[in-house]
Every structure is written in C-alpha cells, then in structure tokens.
LOMARTI-439781 format. One record per residue (C-alpha): y, z, x; residue in three letters; residue number from 1. Coordinates in steps of 0.05 Angstrom, whole numbers, plus 5000, padded with zeros to 4 digits. Layout:
N
Y, Z, X, res, n
Y, Z, X, ALA, NUM
...
% end
This chain:
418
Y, Z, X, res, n
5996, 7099, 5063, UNK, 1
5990, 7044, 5010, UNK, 2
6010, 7052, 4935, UNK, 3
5928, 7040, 4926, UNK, 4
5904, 7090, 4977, UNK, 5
5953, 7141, 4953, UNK, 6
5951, 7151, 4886, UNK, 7
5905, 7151, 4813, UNK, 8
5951, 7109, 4774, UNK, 9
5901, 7064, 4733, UNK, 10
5834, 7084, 4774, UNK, 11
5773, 7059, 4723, UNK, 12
5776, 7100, 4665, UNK, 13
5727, 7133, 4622, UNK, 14
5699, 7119, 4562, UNK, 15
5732, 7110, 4499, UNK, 16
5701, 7157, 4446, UNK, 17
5760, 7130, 4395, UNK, 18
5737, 7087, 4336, UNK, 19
5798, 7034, 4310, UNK, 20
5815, 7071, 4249, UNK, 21
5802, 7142, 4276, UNK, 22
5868, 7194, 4276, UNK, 23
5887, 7246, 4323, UNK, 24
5933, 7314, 4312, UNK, 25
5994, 7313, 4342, UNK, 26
6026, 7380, 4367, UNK, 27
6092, 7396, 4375, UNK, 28
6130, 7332, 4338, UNK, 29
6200, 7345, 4326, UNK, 30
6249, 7350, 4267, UNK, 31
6268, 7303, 4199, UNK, 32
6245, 7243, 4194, UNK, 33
6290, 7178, 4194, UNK, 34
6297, 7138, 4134, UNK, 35
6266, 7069, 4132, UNK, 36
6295, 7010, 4143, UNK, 37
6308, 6956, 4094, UNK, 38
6266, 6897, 4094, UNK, 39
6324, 6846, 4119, UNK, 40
6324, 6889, 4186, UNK, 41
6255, 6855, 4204, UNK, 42
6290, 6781, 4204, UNK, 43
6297, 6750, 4270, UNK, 44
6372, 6730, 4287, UNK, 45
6399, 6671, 4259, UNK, 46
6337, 6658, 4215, UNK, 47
6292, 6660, 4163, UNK, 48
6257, 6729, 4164, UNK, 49
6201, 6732, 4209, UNK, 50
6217, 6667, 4237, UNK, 51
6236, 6667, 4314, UNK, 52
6287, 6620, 4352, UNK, 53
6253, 6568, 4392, UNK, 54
6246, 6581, 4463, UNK, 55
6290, 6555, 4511, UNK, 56
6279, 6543, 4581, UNK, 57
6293, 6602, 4637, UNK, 58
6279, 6644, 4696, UNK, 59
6225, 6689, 4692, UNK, 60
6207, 6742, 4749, UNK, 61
6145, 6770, 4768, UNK, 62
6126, 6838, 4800, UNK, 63
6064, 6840, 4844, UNK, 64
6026, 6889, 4887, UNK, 65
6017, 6867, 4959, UNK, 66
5977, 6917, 4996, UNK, 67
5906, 6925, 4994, UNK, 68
5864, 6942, 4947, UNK, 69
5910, 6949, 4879, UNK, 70
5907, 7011, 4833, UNK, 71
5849, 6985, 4781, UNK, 72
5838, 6931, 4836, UNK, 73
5776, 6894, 4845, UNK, 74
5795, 6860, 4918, UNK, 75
5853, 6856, 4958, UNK, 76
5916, 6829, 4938, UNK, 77
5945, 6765, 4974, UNK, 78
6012, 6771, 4939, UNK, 79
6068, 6784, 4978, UNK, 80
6128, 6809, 4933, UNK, 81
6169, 6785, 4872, UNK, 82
6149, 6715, 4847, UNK, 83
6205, 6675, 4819, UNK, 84
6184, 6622, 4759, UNK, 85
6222, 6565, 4711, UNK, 86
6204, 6567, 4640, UNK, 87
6172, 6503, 4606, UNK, 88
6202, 6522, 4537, UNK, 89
6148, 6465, 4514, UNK, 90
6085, 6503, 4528, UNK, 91
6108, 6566, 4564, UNK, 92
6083, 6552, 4630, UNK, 93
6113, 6574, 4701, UNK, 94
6133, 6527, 4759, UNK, 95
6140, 6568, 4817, UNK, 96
6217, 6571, 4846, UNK, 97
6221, 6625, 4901, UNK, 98
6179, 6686, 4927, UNK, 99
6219, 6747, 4955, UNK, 100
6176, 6787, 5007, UNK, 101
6183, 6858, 4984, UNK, 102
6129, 6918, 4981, UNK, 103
6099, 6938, 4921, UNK, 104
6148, 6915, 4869, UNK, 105
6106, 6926, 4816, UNK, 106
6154, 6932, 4764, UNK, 107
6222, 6898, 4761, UNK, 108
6285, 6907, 4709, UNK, 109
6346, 6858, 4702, UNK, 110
6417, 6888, 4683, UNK, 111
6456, 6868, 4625, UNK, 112
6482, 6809, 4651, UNK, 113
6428, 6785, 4677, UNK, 114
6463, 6769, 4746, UNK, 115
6422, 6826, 4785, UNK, 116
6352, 6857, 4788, UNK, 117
6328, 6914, 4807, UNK, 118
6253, 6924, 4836, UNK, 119
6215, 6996, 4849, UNK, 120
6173, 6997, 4920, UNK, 121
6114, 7030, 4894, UNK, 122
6095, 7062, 4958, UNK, 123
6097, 7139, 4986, UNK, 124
6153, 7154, 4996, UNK, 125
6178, 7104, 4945, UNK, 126
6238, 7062, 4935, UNK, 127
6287, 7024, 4886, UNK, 128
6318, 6956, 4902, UNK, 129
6369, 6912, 4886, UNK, 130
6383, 6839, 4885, UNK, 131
6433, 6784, 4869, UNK, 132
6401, 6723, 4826, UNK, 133
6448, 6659, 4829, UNK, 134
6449, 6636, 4759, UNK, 135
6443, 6566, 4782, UNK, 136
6377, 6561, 4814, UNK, 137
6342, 6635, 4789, UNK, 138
6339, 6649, 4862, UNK, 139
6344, 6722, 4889, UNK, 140
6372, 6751, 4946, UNK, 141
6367, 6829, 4979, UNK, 142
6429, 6878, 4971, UNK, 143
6397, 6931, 4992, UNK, 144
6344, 6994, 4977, UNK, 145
6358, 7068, 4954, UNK, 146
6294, 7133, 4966, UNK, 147
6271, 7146, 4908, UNK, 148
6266, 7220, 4918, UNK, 149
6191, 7216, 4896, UNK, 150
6125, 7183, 4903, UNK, 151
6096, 7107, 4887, UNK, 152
6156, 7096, 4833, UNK, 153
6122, 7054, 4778, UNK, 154
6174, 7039, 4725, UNK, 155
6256, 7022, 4731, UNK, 156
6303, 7008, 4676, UNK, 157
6375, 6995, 4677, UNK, 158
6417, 7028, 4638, UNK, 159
6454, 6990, 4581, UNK, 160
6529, 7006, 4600, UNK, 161
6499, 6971, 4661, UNK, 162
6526, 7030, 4704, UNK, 163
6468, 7057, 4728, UNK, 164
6390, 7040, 4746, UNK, 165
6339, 7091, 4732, UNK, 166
6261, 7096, 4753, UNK, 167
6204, 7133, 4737, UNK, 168
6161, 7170, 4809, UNK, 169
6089, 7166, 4782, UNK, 170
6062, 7215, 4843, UNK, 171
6113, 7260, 4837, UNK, 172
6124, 7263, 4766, UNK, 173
6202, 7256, 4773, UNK, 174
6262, 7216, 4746, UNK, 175
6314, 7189, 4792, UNK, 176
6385, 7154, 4769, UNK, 177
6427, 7113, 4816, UNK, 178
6487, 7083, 4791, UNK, 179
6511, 7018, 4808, UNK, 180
6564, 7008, 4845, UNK, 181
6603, 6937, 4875, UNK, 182
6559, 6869, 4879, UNK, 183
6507, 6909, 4846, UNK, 184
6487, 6956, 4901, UNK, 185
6453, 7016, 4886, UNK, 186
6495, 7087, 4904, UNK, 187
6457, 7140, 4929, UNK, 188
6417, 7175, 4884, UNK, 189
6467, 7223, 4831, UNK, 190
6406, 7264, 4796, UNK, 191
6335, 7268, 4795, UNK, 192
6304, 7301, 4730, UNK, 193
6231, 7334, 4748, UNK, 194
6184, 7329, 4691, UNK, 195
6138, 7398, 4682, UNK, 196
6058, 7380, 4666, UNK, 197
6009, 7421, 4666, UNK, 198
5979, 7464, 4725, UNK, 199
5937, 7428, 4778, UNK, 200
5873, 7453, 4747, UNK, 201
5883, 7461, 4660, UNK, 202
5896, 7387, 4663, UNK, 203
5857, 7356, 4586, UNK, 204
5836, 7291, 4620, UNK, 205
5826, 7309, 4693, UNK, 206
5844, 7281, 4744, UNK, 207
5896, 7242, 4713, UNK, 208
5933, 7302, 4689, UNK, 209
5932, 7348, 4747, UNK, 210
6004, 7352, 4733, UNK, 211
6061, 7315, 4711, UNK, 212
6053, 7242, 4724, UNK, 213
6125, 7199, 4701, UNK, 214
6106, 7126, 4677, UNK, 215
6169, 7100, 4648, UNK, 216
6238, 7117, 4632, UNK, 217
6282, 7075, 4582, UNK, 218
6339, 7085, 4528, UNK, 219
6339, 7083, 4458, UNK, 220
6368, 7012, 4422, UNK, 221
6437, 7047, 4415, UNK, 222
6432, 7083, 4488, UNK, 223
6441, 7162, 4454, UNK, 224
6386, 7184, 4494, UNK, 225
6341, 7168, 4552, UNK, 226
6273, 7185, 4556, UNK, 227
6216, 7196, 4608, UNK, 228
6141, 7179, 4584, UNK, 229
6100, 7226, 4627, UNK, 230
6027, 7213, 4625, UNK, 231
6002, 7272, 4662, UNK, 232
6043, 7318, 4613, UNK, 233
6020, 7294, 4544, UNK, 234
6099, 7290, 4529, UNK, 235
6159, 7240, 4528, UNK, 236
6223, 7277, 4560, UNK, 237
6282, 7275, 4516, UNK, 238
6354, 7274, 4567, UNK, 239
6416, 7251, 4561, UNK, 240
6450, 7224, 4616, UNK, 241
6528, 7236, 4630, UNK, 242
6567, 7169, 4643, UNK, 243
6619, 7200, 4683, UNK, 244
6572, 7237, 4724, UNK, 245
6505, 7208, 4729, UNK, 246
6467, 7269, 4716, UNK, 247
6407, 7282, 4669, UNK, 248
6406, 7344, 4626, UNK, 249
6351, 7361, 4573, UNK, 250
6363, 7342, 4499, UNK, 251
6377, 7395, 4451, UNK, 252
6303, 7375, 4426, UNK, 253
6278, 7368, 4504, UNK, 254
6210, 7326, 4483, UNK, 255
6161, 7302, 4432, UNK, 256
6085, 7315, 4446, UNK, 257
6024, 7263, 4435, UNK, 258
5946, 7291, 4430, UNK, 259
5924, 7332, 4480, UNK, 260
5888, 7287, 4537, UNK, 261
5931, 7222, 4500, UNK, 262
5966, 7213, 4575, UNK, 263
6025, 7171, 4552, UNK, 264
6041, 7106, 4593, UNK, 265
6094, 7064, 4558, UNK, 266
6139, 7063, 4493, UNK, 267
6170, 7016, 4455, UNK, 268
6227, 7028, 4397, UNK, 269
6231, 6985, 4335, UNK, 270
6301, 6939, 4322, UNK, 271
6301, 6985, 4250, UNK, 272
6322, 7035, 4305, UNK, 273
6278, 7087, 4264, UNK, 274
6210, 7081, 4297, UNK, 275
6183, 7081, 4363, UNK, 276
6117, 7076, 4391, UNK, 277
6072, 7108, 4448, UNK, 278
6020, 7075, 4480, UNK, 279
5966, 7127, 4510, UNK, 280
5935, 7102, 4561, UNK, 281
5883, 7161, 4570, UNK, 282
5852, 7147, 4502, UNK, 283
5865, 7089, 4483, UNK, 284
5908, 7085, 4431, UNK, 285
5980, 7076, 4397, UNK, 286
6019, 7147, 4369, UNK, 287
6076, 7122, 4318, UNK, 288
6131, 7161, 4308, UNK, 289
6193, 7159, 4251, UNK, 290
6255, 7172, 4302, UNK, 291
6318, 7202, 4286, UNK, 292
6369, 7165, 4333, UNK, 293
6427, 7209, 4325, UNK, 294
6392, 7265, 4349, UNK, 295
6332, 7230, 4397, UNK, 296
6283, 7267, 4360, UNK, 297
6206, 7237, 4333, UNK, 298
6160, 7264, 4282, UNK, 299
6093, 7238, 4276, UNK, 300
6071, 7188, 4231, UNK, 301
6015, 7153, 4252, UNK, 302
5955, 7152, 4313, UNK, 303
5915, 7084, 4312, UNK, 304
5865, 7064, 4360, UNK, 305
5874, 6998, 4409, UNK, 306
5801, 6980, 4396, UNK, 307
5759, 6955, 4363, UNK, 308
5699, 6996, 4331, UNK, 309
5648, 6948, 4363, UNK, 310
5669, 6964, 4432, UNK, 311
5632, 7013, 4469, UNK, 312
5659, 6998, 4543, UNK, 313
5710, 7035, 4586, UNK, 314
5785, 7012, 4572, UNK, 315
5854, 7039, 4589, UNK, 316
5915, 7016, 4559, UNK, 317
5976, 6991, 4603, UNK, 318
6037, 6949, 4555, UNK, 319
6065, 6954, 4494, UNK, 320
6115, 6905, 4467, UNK, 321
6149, 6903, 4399, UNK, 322
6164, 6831, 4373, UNK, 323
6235, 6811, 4364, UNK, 324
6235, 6797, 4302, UNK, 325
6201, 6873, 4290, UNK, 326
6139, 6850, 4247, UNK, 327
6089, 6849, 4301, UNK, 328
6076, 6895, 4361, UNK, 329
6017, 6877, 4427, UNK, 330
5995, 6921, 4470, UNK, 331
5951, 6905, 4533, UNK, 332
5873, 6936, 4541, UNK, 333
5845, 6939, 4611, UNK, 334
5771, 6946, 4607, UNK, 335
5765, 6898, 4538, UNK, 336
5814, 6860, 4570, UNK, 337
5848, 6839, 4515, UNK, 338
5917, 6838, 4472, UNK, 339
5908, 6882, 4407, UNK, 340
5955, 6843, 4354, UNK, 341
5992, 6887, 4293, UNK, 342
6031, 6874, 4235, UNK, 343
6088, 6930, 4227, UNK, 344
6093, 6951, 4152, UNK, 345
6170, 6942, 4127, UNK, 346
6165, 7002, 4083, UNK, 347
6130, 7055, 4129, UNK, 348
6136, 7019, 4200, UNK, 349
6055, 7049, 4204, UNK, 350
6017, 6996, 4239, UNK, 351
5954, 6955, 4224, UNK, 352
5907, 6912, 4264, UNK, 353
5909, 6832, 4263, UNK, 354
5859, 6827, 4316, UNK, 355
5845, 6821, 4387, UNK, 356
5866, 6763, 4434, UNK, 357
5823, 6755, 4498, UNK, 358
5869, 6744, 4554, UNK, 359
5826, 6697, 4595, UNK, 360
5825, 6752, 4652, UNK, 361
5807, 6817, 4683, UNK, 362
5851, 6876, 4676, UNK, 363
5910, 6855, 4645, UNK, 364
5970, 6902, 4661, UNK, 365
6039, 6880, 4645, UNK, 366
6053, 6841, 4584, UNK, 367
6131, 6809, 4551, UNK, 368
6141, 6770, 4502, UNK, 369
6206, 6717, 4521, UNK, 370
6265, 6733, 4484, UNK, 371
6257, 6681, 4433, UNK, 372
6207, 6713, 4401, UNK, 373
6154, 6641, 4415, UNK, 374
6107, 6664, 4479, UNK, 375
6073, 6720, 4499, UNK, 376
6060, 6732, 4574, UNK, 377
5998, 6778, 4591, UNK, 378
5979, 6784, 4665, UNK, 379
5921, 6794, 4688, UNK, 380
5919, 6834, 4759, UNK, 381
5848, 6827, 4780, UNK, 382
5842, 6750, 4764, UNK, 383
5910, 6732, 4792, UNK, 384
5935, 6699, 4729, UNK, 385
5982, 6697, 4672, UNK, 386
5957, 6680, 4606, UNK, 387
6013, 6644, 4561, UNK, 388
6004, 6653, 4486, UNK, 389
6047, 6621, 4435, UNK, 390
6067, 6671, 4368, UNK, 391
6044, 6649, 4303, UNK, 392
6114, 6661, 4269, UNK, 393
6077, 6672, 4201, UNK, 394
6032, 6730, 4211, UNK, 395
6033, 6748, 4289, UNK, 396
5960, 6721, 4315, UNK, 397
5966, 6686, 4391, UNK, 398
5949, 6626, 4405, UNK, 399
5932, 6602, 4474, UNK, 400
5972, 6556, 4513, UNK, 401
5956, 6553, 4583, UNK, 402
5940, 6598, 4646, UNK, 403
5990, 6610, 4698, UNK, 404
5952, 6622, 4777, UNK, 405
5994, 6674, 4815, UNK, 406
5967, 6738, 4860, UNK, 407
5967, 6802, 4822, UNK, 408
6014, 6805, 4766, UNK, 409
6039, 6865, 4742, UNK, 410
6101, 6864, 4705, UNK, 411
6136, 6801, 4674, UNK, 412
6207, 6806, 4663, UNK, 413
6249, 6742, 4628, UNK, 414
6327, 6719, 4662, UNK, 415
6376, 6674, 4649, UNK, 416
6373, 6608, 4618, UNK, 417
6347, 6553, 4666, UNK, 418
% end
C-alpha cells in the first residue's frame, strides 16, 4: 500500500474559522515560567545583532515522495527518492548533483557531523535509513534500513550526542529510537514510546484525530529532553531518553497541551533556550510557549493565527522554522500557499506578523532556512518546485530569488560545505 493510499496525513483541510489576531485557551500548560532572555542573545554569531553570516556554498538534500498520488497531492509524483543539490551561495539556487532511489523519504535528518544521513520510508510498514555522504562531492551512498515498528514514519531526528536516530510513525502514533552504531549503521530498534490520543470516535477535529497521530520528534537546544509533537493527541510528549540504554521514559511533567482540535504538526525552540513554538496544523495557527529547560516543561504565553484576516479559503499549516539569529520565525501555509513572516519580541519572545510571502507554488510543505541565516527554502509539493528567498537581515521580510524545478519536495535539509 502506498504512503498516499494509506494514510490522512495532510488530506485537504477544512476551513479556517481563525481570524490573525484571534486567541485560543490552552488547557493543561505546565509549571513556572522561564525568565527572558537578554537582548544580546538575539545576535547572530560573530556579528552585529540581527545581522546573519553570508552564505557560503554547500550540499543541500531533498526528501521527496515517489508513489502515486502524494498526501495533499494534486497528480502523481515522478520523483524517485532523495535529490542531492550544490548551493550557489550567490543567489541560493540548486544544481542538481546525485539522486538516490529510495521510497518515500519524505523527510531526511543529517547527524552532527554531517558525514551521514538518515531518511524515514514513509510507507506501511515504515522504515528508517541510513547513508554515508563523502564530504568531497555531497554524494550519498546506502548503509542500510531498520522497521520502524509503526506506520508511514513522517519525521526523523538525530540525536545530538550523535548516538542515536529517532522518528516519529504518523499511522501508528509511535516513537521509535535506534542508536547508531559503526560507519553509521542503524542498530535494531532499543525502544519505541507509544503516544496515547484520544479514542477512535471523541476525536475534536475528526478524522484527523481518531487517535494519536506522531508528527515529529526532536530535542531541546541543550538535549535535557526529547519530545514527540502528536497531532492526533492535541499534546507534545515530554521523555527523556537514557544514553546508556536507549530507552524512552516519560518526563516527570509527561506533556504540554495546545487547544482542543489545534492537531500539532511541528515545533521549533528559540536560541534564548526559553521559548518554543507549536505550529497547529488543524487550525491554523502558532501556540507560543515560555519553556523551562531544566525541567522540559511549557506554559502558555501566546496563540496567534498563520493568516491573514482577509483569507477565507481552506489552509493547513506544515513548517515552522526559527531564524538563526532568533528575531524572525516562518512557518509554511498549504491552502494560501504562502510563508507567514514574524518578528520575535526580545522582551516577551510573543510573536507578531510582518506579512505573508507567496511562495510561487501550490502546497508548500517543508521549509529551512540555510545555516547562515541568508535564504529561505520553501517547497512546494504540488508544483514540483523550490522557491529560494533571500532574508532581509534588518527586519525579516523575503525577498525572492529564483525557483528551483524538482518533483515533489517535501523536506529540505542543509550539509556540509561545498
């Protein structure tokens, strides 16, 4: 069965009801909240604040879906696997250096050194892979593939003691680890952590939350905690994983709750190391939370809409991304297919609109922004493109640079220097 027969991961979505400046309760939001961060904490490294290091050329990897019709799809997909590109550090743009024939890797994550990556096979049953890149020419090659104990795995991270690769089973709503062991294999699988939703038919936003869904799984900046963003549960899962080990058990504060219905996607923390950030796909908008990093616990602070009040169409969200130099975060909108643009507030780390940034496409999905802080990279699934924007370093709008052809983007992760 393919990943898009199989599953309801980003069907069409409903319609928004959310105007931009509209709030939601939260329920359930844990203890204290963190102190904020010092203004100086917002300066990019090396220079003025606010004021990124110019890019420099590198290897940039691309995750695709290759059978049939994609989740969200329009048509079906011609791509084929993971798309290997070199970085113009002039404009942003992609030449094309290698394509790896894999299924479904949808989403991909590099390890520490960047010297390996790691792919999920978003199928049922699904799959994590490995690879070697050679520094040299950015080009991969197959170690080998671990079960991912659940269905049409969607996200993988890699830990940051660069021990251990962890992914997120969308269909089963599940969290498998794998450590790493030599040339950058993958062991066999050392835990799997199932997420709880709700029952099959009390769902808020049905069918999308006919139980627990898992959409991404990721650390904290100082790697405390890790934590599992489950859409179909309203919740982020709060673990901690044991180095020695490699098993999951539940924080002393197990999870933090967004709005009933929200259906959580993606997260992103702040460099302060004292906010982080929710993206709810289901609705449509961004939950902000003051984090407490010590003890991986959120309390609210803020729920902001990704859209403008003018729009009255259907949209789902998919990306968020948090500038490096922490002033601006982006998220992706599929439906107004568009970048929303904020400015993070120093003081309060509460968010507020710049404006949207078309992204020349249909149904733009994953979204980076190159470690440099210059380009942003939204790509747009349906249109088979990637839409390069260059970061206004003085107040976070996009400008456009140039359009990138390649079949169905999904995620866009950055290497090492070309």
């Amino acid at each position: 069965m393919s990943s898009s027969d199989g599953h309801s991961n980003d069907s069409k979505p409903a319609q928004s009801g959310f105007t931009r400046r509209q709030f939601l309760p939260l329920i359930g939001a844990s203890a204290a909240a963190a102190v904020i961060a010092p203004r100086t904490l917002f300066a990019a490294a090396g220079g003025e604040p606010g004021r990124p290091s110019d890019a420099r050329a590198r290897f940039v990897y691309v995750g695709t879906y290759t059978t049939g019709i994609p989740p969200g799809g329009t048509h079906p997909t011609s791509a084929v696997g993971i798309y290997a590109f070199k970085m113009n550090a002039s404009d942003g743009s992609l030449t094309p250096v290698q394509i790896v024939v894999a299924s479904n890797p949808s989403f991909l994550a590099l390890d520490p050194s960047l010297s390996h990556v790691y792919s999920v096979n978003e199928d049922d049953p699904g799959h994590v892979s490995a690879y070697t890149l050679d520094p040299a020419d950015g080009k991969l090659a197959s170690i080998n593939s671990q079960p991912a104990g659940g269905s049409f795995t969607t996200h993988v991270s890699v830990h940051p003691s660069g021990h251990f690769v962890m992914a997120a089973n969308y269909g089963s709503g599940n969290f498998p680890v794998f450590p790493i062991v030599a040339g950058g294999a993958l062991g066999p699988m050392s835990d799997l952590f199932q997420s709880v939703g709700y029952a099959p038919t009390q769902g808020q936003n049905m069918p999308r939350q006919d139980g627990p869904h898992a959409h991404q799984i990721l650390t904290d900046p100082d790697a405390n905690h890790v934590f599992g963003v489950d859409l179909g549960a309203d919740k982020v899962n709060a673990l901690n994983l044991n180095l020695a080990t490699g098993a999951f058990t539940p924080n002393t504060i197990p999870f933090a709750y967004v709005a009933s219905g929200s259906g959580p996607r993606h997260m992103a923390f702040h460099p302060d190391r004292q906010h982080a950030y929710v993206l709810d796909e289901l609705v449509s908008t961004i939950t902000a939370f003051n984090f407490d990093i010590a003890r991986g616990t959120f309390v609210w602070l803020q729920t902001i809409s990704t859209l403008p009040d003018s729009f009255h169409g259907s949209n789902t969200t998919a990306e968020i991304r948090v500038h490096p130099s922490g002033r601006f975060l982006y998220n992706t909108n599929r439906g107004h297919d568009s970048v929303t643009m904020y400015e993070i507030d120093a003081d309060t780390g509460k968010l507020d609109v710049i404006g949207w940034e078309s992204t020349r496409g249909h149904w733009p999905r994953g979204m980076n922004i190159d470690p440099s802080g210059t380009f942003l990279y939204a790509a747009n699934q349906d249109t088979d493109s990637i839409a390069v924007f260059r970061v206004q370093p003085s107040n976070g709008k996009l400008k456009f640079s140039t359009l990138v052809s390649t079949p169905t983007p999904v995620d866009v992760e950055f290497g090492p220097l070309a």
